[in-house]
PDB file as gemmi writes it, atoms N, CA and C in Angstrom:
CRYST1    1.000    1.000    1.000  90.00  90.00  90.00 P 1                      
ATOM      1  N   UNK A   1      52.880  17.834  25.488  1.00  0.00           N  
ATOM      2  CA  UNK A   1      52.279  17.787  24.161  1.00  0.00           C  
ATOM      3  C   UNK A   1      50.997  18.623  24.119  1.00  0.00           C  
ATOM      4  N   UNK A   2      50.245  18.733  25.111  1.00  0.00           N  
ATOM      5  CA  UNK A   2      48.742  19.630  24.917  1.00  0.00           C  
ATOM      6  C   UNK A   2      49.498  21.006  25.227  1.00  0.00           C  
ATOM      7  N   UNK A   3      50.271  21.288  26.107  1.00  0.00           N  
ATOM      8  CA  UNK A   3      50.346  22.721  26.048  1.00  0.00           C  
ATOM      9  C   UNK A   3      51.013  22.862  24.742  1.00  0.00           C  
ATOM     10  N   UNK A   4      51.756  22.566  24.304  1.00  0.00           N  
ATOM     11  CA  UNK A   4      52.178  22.431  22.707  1.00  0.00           C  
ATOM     12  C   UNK A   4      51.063  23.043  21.455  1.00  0.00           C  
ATOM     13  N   UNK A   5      49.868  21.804  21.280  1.00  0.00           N  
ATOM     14  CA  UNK A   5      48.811  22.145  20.619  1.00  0.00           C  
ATOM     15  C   UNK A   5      48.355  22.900  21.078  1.00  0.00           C  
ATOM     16  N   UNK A   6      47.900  23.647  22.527  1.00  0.00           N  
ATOM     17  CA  UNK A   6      46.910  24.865  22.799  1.00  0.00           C  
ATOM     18  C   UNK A   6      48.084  25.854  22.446  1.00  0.00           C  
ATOM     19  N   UNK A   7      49.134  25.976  22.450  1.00  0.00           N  
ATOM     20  CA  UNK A   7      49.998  27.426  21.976  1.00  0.00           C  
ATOM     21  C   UNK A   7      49.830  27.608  20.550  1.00  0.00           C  
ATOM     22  N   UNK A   8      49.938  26.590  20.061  1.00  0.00           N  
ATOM     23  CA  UNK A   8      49.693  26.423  18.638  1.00  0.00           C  
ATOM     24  C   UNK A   8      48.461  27.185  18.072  1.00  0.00           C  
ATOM     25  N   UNK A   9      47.637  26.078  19.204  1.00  0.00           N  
ATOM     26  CA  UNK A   9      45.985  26.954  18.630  1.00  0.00           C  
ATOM     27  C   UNK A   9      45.605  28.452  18.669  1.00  0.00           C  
ATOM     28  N   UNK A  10      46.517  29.026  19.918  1.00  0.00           N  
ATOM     29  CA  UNK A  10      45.821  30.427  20.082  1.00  0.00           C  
ATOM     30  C   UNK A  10      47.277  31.234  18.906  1.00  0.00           C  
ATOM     31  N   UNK A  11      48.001  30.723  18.238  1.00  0.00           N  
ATOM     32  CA  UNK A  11      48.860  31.592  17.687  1.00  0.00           C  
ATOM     33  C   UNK A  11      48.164  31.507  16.024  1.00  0.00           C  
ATOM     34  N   UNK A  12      47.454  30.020  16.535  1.00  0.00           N  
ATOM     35  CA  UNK A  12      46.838  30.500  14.610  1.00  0.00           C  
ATOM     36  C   UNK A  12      45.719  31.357  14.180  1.00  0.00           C  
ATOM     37  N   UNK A  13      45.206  32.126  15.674  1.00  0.00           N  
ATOM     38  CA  UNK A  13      44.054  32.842  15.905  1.00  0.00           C  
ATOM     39  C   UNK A  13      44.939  33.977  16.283  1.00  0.00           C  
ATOM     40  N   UNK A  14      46.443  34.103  16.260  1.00  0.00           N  
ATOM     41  CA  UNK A  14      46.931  35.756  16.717  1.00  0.00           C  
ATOM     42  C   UNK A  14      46.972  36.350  15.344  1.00  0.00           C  
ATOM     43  N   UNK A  15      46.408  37.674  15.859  1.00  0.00           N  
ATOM     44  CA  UNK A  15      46.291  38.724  15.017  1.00  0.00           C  
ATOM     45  C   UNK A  15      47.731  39.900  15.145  1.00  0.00           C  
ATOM     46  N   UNK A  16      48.620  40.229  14.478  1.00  0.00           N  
ATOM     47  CA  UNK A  16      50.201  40.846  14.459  1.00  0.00           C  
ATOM     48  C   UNK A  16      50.186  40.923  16.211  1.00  0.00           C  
ATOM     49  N   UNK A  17      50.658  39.890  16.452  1.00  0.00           N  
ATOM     50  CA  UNK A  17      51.206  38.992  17.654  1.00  0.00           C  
ATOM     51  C   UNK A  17      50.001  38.706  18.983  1.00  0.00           C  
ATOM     52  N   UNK A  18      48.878  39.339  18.929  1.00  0.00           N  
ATOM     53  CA  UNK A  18      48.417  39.186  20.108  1.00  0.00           C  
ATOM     54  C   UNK A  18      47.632  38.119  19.478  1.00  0.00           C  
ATOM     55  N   UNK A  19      47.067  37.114  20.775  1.00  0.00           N  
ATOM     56  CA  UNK A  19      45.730  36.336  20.179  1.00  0.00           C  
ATOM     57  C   UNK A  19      45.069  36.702  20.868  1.00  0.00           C  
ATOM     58  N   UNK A  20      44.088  36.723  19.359  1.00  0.00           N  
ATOM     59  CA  UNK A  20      42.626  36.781  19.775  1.00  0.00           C  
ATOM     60  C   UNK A  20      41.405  35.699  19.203  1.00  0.00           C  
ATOM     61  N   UNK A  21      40.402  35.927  19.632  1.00  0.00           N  
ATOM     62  CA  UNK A  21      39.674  35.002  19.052  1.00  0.00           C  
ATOM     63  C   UNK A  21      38.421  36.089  18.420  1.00  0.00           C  
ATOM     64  N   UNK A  22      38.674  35.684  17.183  1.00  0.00           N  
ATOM     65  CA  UNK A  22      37.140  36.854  16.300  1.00  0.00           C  
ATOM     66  C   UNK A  22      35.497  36.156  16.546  1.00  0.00           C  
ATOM     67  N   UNK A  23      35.042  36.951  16.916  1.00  0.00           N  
ATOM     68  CA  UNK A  23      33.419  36.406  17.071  1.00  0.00           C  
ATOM     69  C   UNK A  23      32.755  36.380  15.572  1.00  0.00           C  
ATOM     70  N   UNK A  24      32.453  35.194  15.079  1.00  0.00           N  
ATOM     71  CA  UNK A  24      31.899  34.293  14.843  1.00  0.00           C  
ATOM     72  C   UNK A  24      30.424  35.322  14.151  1.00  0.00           C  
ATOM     73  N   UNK A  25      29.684  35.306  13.028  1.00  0.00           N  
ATOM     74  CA  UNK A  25      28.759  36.166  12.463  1.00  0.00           C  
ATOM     75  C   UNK A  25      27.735  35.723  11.765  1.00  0.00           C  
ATOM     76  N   UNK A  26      26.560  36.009  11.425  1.00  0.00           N  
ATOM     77  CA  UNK A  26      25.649  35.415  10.514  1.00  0.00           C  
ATOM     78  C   UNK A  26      26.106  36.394   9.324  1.00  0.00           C  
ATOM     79  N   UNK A  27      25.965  35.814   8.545  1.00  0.00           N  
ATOM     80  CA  UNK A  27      26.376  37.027   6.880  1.00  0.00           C  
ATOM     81  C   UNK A  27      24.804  36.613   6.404  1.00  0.00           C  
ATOM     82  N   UNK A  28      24.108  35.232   6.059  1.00  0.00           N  
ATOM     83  CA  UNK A  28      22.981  35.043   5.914  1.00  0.00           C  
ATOM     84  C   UNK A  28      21.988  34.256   5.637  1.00  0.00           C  
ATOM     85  N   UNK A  29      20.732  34.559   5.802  1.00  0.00           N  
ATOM     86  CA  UNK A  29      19.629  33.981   6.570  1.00  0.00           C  
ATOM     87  C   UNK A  29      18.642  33.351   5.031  1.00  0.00           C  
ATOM     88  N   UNK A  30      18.520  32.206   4.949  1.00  0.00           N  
ATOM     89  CA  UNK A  30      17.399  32.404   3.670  1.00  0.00           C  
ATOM     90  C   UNK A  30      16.584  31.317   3.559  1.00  0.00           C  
ATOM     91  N   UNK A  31      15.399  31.561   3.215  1.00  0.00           N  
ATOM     92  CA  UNK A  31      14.443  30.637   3.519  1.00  0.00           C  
ATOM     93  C   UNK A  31      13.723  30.352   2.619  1.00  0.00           C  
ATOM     94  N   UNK A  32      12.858  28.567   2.413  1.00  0.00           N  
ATOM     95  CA  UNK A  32      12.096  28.453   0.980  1.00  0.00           C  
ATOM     96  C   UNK A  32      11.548  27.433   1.374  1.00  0.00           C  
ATOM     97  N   UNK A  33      10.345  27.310   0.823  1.00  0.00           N  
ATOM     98  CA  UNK A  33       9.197  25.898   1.107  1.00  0.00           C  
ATOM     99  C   UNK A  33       9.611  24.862   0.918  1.00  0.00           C  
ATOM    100  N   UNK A  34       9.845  23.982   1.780  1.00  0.00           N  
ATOM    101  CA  UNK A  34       9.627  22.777   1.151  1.00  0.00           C  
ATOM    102  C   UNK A  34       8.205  21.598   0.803  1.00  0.00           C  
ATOM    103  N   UNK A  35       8.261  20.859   1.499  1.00  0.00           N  
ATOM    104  CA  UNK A  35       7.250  19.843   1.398  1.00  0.00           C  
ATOM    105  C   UNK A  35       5.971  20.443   1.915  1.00  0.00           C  
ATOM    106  N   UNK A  36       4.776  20.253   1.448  1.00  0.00           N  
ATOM    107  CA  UNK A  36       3.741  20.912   1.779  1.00  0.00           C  
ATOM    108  C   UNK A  36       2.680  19.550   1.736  1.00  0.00           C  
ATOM    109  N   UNK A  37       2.233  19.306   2.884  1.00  0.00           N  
ATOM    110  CA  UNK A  37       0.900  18.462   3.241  1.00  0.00           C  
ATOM    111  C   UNK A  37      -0.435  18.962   3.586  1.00  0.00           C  
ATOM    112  N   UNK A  38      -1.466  18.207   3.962  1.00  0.00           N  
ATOM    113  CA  UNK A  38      -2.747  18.047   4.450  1.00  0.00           C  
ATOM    114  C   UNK A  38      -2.444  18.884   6.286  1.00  0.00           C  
ATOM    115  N   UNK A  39      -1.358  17.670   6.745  1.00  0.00           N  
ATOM    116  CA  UNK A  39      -1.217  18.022   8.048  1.00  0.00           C  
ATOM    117  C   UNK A  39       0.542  18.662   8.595  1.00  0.00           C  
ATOM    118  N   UNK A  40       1.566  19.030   7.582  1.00  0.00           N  
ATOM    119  CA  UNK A  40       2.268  19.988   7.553  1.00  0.00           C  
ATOM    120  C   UNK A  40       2.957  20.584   6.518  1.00  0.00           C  
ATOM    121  N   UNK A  41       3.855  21.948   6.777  1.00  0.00           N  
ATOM    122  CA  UNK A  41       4.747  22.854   6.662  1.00  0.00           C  
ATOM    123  C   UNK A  41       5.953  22.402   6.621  1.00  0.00           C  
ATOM    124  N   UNK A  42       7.109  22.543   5.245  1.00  0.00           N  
ATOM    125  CA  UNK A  42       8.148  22.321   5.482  1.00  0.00           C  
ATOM    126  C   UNK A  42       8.401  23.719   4.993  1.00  0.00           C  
ATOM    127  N   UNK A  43       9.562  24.399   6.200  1.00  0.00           N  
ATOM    128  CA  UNK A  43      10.237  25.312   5.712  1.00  0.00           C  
ATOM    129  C   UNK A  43      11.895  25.100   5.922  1.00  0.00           C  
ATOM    130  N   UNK A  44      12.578  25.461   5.014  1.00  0.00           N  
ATOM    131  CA  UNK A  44      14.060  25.060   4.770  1.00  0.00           C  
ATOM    132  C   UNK A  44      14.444  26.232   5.015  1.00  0.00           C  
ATOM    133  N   UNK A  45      15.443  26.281   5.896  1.00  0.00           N  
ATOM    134  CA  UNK A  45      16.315  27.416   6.490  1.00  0.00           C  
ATOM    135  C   UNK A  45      17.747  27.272   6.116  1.00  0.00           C  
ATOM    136  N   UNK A  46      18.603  28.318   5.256  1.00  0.00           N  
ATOM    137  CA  UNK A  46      19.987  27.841   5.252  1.00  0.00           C  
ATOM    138  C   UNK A  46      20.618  28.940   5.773  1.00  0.00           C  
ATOM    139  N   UNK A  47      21.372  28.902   6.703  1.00  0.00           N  
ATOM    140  CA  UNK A  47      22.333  29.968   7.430  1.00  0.00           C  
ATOM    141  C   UNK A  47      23.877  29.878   7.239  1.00  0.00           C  
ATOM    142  N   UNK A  48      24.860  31.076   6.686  1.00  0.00           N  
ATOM    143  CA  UNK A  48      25.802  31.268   6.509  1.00  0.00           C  
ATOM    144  C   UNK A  48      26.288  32.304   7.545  1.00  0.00           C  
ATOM    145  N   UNK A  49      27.427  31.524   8.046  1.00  0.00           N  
ATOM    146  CA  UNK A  49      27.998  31.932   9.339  1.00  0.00           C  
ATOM    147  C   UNK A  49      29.642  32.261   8.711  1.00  0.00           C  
ATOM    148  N   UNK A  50      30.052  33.285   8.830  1.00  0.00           N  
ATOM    149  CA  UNK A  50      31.688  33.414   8.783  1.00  0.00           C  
ATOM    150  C   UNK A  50      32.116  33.148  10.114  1.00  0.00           C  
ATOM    151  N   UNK A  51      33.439  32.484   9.871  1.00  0.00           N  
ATOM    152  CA  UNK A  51      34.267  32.665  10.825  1.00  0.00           C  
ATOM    153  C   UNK A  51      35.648  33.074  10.632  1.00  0.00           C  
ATOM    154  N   UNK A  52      35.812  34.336  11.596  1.00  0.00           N  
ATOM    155  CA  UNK A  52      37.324  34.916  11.255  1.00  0.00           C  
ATOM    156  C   UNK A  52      38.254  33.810  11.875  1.00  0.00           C  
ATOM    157  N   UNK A  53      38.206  33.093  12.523  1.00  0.00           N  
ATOM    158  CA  UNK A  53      39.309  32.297  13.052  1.00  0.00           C  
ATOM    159  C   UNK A  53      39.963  31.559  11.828  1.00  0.00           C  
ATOM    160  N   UNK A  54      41.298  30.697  12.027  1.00  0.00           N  
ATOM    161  CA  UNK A  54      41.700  30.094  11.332  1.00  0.00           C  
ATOM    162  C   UNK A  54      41.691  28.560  11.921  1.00  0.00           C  
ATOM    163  N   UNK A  55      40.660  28.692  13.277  1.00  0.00           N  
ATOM    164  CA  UNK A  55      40.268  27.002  13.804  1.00  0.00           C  
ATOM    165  C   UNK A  55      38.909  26.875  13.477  1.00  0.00           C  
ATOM    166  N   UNK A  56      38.948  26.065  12.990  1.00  0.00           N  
ATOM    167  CA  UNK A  56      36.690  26.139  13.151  1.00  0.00           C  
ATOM    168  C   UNK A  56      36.581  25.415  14.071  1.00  0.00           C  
ATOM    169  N   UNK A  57      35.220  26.305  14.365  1.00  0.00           N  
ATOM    170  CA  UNK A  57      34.535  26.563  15.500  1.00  0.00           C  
ATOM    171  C   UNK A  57      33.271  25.535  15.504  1.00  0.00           C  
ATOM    172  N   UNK A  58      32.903  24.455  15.708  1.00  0.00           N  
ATOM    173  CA  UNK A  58      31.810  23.607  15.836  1.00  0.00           C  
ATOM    174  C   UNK A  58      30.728  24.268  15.941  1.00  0.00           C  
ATOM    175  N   UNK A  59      29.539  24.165  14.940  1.00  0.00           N  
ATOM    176  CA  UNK A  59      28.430  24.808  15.471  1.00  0.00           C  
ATOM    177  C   UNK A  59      27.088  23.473  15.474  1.00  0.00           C  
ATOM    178  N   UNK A  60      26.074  23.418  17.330  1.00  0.00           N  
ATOM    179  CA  UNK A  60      25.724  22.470  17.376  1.00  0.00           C  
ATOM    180  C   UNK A  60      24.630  22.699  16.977  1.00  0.00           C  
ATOM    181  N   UNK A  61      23.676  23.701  16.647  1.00  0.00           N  
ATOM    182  CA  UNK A  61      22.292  23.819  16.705  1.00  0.00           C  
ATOM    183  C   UNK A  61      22.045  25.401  16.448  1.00  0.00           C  
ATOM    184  N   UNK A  62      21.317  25.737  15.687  1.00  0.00           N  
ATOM    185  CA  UNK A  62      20.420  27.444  15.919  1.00  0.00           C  
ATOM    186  C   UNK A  62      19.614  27.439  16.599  1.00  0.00           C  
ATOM    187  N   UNK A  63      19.018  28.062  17.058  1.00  0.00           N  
ATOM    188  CA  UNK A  63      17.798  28.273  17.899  1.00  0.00           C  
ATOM    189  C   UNK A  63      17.379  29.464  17.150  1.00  0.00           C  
ATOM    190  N   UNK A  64      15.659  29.567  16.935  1.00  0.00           N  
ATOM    191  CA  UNK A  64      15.067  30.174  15.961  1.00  0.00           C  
ATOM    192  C   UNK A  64      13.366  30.192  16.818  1.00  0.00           C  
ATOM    193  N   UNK A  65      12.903  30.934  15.901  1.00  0.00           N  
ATOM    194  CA  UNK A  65      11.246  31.206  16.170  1.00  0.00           C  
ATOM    195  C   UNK A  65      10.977  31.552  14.858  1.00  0.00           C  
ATOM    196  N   UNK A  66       9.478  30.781  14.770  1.00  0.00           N  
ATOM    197  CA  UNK A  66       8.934  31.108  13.358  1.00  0.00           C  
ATOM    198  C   UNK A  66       7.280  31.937  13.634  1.00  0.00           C  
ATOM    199  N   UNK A  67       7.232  33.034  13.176  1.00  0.00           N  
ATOM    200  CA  UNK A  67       6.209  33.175  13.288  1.00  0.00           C  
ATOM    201  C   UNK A  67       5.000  33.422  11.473  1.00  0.00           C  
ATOM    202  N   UNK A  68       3.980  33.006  11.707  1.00  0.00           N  
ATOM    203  CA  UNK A  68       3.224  33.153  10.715  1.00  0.00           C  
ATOM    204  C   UNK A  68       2.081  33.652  10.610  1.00  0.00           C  
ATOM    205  N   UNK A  69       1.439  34.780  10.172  1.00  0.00           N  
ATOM    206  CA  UNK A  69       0.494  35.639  10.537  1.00  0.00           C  
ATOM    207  C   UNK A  69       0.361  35.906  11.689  1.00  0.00           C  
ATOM    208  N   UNK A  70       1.654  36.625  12.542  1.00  0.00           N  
ATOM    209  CA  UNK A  70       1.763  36.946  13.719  1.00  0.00           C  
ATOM    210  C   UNK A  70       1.386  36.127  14.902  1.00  0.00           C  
ATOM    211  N   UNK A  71       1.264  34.748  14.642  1.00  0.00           N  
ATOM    212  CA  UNK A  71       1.098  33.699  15.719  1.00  0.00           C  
ATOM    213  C   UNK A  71       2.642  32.876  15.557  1.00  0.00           C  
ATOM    214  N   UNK A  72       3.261  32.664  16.574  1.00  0.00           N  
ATOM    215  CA  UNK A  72       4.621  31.934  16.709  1.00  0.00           C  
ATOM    216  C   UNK A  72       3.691  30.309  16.446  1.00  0.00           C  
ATOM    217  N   UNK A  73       4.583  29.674  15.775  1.00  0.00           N  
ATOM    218  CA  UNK A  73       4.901  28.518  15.183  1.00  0.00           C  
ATOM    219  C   UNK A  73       5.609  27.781  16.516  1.00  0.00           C  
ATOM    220  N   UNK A  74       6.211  26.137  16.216  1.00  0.00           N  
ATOM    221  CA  UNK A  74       7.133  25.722  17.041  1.00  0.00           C  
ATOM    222  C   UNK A  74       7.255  25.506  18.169  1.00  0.00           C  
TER     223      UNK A  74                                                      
END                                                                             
């Protein structure tokens, strides 16, 4: 039964017969204030990722750097 589902999986990712797996892309990045205090900064980050596959792909976390008047944040 699993080799079953893994044939499955890499044929719904074949491209005119071979499989492959497409890497995964940022299309885009956009950013806007949120909450603003005494003692912080909210900035809201929303990221749009395509994926050519026809499995999705779990994504656990970005990793990022903020910098603000040329001093890194974070």
């Amino acid at each position: 039964m699993t080799i079953l589902l893994v044939s499955v999986l890499f044929m719904g990712c074949a491209q005119e017969g071979k499989p492959t797996i497409g890497k995964p892309e940022v299309r885009e990045i956009s950013h806007e204030w949120g909450k603003v205090t005494t003692s912080t900064t909210e900035i809201i980050t929303k990221v749009v990722v395509y994926n050519p596959n026809l499995v999705p792909i779990p994504l656990k976390d970005i990793l990022t750097e903020i910098y603000m008047n040329n001093v890194k944040n974070g």
